[in-house]
Backbone bond lengths (Angstrom), bond angles and torsions (degrees), N, CA, C in turn:
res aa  C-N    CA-C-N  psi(-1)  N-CA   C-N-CA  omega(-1)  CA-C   N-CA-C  phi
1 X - - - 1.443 - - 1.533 111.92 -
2 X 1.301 112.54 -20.97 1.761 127.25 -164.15 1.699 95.69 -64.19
3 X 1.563 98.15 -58.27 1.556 104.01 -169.93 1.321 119.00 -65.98
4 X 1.700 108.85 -33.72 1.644 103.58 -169.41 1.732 102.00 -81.39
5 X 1.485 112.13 -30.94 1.611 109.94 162.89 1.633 111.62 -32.44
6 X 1.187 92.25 -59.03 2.010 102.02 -163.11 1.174 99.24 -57.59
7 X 1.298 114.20 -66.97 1.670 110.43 -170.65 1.595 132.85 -51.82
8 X 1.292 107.18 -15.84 1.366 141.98 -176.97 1.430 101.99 -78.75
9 X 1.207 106.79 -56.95 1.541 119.69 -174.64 1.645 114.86 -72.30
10 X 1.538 98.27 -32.68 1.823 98.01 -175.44 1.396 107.22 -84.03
11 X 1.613 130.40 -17.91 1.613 146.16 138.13 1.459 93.21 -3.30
12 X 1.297 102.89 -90.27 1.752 110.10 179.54 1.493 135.64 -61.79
13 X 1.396 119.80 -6.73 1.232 129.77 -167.33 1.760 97.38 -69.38
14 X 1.071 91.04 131.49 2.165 124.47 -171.39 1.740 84.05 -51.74
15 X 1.455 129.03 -47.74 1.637 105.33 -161.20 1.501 110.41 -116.37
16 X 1.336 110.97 165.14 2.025 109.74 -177.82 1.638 94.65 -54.75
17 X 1.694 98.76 125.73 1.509 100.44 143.85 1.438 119.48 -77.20
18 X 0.851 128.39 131.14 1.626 148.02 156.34 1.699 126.99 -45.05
19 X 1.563 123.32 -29.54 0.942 129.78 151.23 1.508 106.74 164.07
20 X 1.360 134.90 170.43 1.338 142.97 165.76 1.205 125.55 -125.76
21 X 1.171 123.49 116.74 1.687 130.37 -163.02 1.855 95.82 -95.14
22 X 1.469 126.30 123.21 1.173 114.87 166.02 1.283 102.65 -110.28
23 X 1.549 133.51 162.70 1.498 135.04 -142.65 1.543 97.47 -155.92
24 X 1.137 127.61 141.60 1.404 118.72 150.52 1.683 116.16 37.09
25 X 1.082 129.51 -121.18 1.425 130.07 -169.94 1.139 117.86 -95.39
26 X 1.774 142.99 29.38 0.912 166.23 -40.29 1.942 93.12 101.62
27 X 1.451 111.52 -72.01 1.814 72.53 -178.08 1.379 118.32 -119.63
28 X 1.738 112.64 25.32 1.541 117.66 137.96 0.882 124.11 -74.89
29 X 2.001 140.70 4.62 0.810 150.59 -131.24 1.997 85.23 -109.39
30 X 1.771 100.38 -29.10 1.638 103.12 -168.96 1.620 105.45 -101.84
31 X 1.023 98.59 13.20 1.742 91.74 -163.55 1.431 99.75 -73.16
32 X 1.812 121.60 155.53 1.003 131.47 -155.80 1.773 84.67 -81.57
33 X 1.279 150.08 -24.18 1.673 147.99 162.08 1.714 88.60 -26.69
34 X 2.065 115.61 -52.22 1.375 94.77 -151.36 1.655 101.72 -108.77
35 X 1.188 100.08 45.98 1.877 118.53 -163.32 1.441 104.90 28.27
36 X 1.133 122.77 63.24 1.629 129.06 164.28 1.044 125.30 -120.15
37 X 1.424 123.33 -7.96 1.362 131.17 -150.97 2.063 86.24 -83.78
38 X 0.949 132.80 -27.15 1.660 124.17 164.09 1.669 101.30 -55.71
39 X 0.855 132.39 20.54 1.159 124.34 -177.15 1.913 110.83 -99.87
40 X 1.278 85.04 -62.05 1.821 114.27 150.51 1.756 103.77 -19.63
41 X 1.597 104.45 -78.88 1.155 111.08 -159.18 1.585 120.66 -72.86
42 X 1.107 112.51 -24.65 1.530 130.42 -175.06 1.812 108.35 -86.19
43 X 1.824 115.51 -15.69 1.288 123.74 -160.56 1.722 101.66 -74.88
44 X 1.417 94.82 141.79 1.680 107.20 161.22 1.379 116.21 -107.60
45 X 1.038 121.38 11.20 1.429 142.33 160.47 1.433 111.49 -53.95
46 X 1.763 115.10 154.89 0.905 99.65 149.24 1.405 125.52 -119.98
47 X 0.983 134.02 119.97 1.893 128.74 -145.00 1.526 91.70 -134.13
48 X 1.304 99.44 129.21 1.673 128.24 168.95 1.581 92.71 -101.98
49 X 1.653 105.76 133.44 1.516 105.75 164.80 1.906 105.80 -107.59
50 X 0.825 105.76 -160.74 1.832 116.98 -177.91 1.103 124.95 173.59
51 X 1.559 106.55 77.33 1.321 115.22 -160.65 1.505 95.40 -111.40
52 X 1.598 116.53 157.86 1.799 115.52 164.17 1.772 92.57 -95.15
53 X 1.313 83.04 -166.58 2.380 98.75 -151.81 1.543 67.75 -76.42
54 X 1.522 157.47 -36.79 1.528 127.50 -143.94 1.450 96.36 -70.87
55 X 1.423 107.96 -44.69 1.407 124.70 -142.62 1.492 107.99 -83.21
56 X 1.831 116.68 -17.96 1.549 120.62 -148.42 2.225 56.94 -111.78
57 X 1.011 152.35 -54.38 1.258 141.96 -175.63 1.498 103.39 -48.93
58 X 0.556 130.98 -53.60 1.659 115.92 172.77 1.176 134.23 -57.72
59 X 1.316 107.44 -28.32 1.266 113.83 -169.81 2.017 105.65 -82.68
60 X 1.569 103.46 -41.08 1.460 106.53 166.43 1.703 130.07 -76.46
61 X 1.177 107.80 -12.93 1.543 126.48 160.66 2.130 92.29 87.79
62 X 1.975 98.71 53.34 1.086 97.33 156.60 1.130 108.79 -124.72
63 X 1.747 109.22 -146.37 1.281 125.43 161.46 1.444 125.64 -97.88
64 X 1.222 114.27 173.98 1.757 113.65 -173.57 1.659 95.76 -86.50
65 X 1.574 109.75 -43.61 1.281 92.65 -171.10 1.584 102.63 -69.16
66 X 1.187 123.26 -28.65 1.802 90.53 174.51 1.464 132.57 -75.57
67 X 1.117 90.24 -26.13 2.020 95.43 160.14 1.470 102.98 -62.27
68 X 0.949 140.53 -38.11 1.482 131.31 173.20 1.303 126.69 -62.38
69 X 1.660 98.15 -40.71 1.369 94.83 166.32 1.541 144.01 -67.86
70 X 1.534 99.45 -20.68 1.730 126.84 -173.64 1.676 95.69 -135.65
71 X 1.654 115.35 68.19 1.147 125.75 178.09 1.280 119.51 -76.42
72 X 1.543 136.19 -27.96 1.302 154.71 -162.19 1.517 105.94 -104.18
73 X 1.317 96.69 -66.52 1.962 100.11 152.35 1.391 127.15 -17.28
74 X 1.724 103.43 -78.25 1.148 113.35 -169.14 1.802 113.04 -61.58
75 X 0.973 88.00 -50.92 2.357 90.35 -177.50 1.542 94.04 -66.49
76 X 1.150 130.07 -45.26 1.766 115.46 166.82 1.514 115.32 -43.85
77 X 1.362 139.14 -66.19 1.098 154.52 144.38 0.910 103.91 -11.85
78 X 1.599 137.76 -103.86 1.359 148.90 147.98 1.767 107.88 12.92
79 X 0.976 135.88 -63.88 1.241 141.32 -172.76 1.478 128.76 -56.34
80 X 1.713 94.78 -60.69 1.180 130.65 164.78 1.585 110.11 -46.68
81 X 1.230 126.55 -63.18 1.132 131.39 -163.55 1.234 117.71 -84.21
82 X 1.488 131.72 -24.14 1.481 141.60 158.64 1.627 110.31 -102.25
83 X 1.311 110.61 15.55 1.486 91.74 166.91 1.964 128.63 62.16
84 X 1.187 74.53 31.94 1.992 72.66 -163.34 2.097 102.42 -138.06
85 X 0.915 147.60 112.41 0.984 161.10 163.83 1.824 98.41 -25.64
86 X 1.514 116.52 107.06 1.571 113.89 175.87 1.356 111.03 -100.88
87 X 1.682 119.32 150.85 1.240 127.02 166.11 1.633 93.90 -136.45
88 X 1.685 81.01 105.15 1.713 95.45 170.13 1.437 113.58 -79.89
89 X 1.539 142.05 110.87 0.994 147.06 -137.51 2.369 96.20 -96.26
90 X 0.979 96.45 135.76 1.826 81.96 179.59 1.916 99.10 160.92
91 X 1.416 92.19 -168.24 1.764 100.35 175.73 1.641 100.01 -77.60
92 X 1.630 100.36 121.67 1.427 101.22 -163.78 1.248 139.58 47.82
93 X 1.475 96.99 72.16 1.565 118.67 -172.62 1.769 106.09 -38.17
94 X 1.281 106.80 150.09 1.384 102.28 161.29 1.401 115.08 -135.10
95 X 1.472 103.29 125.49 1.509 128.84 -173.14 1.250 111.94 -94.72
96 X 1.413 134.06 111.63 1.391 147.34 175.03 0.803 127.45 -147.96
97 X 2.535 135.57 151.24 0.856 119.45 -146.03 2.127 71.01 -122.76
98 X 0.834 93.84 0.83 1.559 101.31 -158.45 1.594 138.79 101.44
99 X 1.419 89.01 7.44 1.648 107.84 169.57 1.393 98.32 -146.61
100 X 1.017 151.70 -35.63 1.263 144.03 -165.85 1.932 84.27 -128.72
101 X 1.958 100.03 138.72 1.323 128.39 172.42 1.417 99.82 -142.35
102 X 1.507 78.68 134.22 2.065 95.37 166.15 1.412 100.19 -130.65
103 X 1.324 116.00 138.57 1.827 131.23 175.21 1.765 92.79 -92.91
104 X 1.501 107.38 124.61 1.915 101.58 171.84 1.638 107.04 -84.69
105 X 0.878 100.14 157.54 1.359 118.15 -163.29 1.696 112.36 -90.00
106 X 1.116 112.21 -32.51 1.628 157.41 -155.79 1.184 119.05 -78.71
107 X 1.385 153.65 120.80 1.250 141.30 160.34 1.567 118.37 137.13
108 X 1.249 127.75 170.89 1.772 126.20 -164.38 1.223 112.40 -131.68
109 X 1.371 150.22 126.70 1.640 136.04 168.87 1.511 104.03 -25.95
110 X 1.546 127.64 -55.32 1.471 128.15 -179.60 1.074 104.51 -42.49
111 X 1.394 158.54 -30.58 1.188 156.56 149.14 1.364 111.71 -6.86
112 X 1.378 108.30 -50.42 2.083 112.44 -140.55 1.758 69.15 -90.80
113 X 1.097 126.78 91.65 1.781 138.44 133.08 1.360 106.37 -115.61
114 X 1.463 93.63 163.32 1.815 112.78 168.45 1.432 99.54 -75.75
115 X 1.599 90.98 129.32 1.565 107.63 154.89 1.774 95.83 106.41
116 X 1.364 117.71 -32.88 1.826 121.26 169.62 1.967 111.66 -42.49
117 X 1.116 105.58 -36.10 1.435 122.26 177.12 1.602 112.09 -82.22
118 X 0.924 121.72 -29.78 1.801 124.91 160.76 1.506 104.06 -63.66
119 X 1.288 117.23 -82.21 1.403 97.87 175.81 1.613 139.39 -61.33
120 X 1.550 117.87 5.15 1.425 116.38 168.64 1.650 92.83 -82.75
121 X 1.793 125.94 -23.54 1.169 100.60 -154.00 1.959 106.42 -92.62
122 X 1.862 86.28 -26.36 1.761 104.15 156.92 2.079 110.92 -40.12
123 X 0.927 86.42 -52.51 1.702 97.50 -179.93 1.367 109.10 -40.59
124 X 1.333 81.85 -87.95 1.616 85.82 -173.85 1.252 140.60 -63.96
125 X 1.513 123.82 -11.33 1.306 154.97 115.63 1.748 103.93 9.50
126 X 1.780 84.60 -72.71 2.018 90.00 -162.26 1.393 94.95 -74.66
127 X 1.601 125.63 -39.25 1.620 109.45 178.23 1.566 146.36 -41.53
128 X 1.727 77.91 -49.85 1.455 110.72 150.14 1.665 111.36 -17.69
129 X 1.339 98.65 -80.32 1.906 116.01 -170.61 1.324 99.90 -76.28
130 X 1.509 117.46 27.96 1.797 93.76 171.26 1.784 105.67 -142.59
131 X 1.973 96.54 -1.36 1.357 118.32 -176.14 1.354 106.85 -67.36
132 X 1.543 142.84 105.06 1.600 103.50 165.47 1.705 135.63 -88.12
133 X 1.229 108.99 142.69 1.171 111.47 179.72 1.883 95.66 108.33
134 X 1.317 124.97 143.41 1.382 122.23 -157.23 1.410 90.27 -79.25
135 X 1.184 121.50 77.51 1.858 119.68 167.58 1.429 98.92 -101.94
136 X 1.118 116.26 109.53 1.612 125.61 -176.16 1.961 97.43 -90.80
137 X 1.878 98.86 -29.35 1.721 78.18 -179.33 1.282 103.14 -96.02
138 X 1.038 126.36 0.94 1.608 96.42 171.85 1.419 126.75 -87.24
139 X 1.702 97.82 -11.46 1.377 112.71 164.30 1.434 114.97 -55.89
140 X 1.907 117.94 -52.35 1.005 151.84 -159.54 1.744 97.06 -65.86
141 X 1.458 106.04 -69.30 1.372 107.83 161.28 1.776 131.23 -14.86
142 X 1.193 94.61 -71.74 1.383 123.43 -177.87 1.538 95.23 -59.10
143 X 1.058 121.07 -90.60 1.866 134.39 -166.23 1.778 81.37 -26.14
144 X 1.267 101.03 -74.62 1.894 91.59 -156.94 1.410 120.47 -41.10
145 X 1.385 105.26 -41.90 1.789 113.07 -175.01 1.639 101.69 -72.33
146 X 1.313 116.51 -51.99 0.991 97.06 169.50 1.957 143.38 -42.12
147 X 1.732 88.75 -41.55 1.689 93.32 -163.21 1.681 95.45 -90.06
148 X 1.160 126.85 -2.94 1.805 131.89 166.97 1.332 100.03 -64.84
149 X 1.548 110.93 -63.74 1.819 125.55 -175.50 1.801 106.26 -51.06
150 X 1.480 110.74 -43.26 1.670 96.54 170.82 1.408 102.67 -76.13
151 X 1.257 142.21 -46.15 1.301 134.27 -168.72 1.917 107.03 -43.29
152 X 0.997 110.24 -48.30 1.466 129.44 -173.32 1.320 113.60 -70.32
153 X 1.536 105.47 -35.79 1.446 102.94 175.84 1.558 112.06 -87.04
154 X 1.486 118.87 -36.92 1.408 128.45 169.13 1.508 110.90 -49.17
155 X 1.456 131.29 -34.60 1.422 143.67 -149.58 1.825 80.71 -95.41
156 X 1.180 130.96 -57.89 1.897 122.37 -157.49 1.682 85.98 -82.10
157 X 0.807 116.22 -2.43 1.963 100.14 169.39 1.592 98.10 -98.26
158 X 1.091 133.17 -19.60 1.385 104.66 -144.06 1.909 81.92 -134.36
159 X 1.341 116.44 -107.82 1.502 120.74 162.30 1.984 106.94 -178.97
160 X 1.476 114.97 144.05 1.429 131.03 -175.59 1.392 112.19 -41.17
161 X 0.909 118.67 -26.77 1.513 138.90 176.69 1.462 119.68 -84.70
162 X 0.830 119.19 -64.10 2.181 124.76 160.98 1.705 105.92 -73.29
163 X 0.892 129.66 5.80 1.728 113.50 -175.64 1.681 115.35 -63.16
164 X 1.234 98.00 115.19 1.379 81.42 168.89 1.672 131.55 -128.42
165 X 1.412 123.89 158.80 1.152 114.02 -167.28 1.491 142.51 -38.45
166 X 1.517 113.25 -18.13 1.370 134.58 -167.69 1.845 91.18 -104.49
167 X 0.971 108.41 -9.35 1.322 120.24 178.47 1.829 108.91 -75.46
168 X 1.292 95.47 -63.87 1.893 101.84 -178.30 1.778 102.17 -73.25
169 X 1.407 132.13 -10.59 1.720 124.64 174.67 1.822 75.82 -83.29
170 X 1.131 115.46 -63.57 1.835 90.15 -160.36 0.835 125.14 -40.03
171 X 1.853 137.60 -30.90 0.938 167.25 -97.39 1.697 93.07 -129.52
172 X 1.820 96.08 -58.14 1.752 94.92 -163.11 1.699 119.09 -63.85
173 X 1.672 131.10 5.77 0.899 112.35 159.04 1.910 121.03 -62.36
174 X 1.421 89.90 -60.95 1.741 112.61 -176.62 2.357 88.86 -45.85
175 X 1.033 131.59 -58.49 1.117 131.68 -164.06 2.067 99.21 -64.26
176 X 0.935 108.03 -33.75 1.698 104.96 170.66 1.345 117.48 -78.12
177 X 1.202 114.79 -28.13 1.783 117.92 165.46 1.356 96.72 -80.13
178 X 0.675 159.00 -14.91 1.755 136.90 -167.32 1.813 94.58 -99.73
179 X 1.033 120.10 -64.68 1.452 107.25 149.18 0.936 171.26 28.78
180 X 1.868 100.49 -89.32 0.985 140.66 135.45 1.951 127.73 -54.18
């Protein structure tokens, strides 16, 4: 109820929102399981979700392995049909607004820890507020390549096996200079 309150409420908010990142339980929070998913469709928002195949499987009342299997599909689909810019989180994220898809190039198996997905969604979050003009994918764009490039750089300091999440945010200065 927390999330569909907010979103409901920022509907009316007096100035442009800039964008809304939903995350993990945050954007099962709309799934038609919790009769919200009209929420999606009815929104003047502009909301980026960022879900991995378990999580974007739940929310459509499949499986992960078939979101895995029809990965490009599904966040195209997904997009299109709720109106919201997806970043399906996985090996070669896929970033789409529902007409335009980019596959990232970027990123390490050491990645798939708890808490690696907070800060891609931290990321793109602050890009978000620094993007102009409501481009949620180029924000979207950016955050992913970016937080793969710290993952990669965090992973040859440290090793695929110990990586840890506070590891790839340390990471994203050195990954914005290289970049840059």
């Amino acid at each position: 109820p927390f999330v569909k309150k907010l979103i409901l409420e920022l509907q009316s908010f007096p100035y442009p929102i800039q964008g809304i990142v939903l995350d993990a339980d945050g954007f099962l929070a709309l799934s038609p399981e919790k009769n919200s998913s009209t929420l999606f469709k009815n929104n003047t928002l502009p909301i980026l979700v960022t879900p991995h195949s378990g999580e974007m499987a739940k929310f459509l009342g499949s499986t992960s392995g078939k979101v895995e299997k029809e990965r490009i599909k599904t966040a195209q689909k997904f997009a299109r049909l709720y109106g919201v810019t997806t970043v399906l989180k996985g090996y070669r994220t896929v970033i789409t607004d529902g007409h335009k898809t980019y596959i990232n190039s970027t990123g390490t198996p050491g990645m798939a820890r708890g808490g690696a997905g907070d800060i891609l969604t931290g990321l793109i979050a602050a890009l978000i507020a620094q993007v102009k003009e409501k481009n949620l994918l180029k924000a979207a764009i950016l955050g992913v390549y970016l937080h793969g490039l710290a993952g990669e750089i965090a992973q040859k300091k440290k090793s695929q096996v110990a990586l840890l999440a506070g590891e790839i945010a340390s990471a994203l200065p050195t990954a914005f200079k290289k970049i840059l």
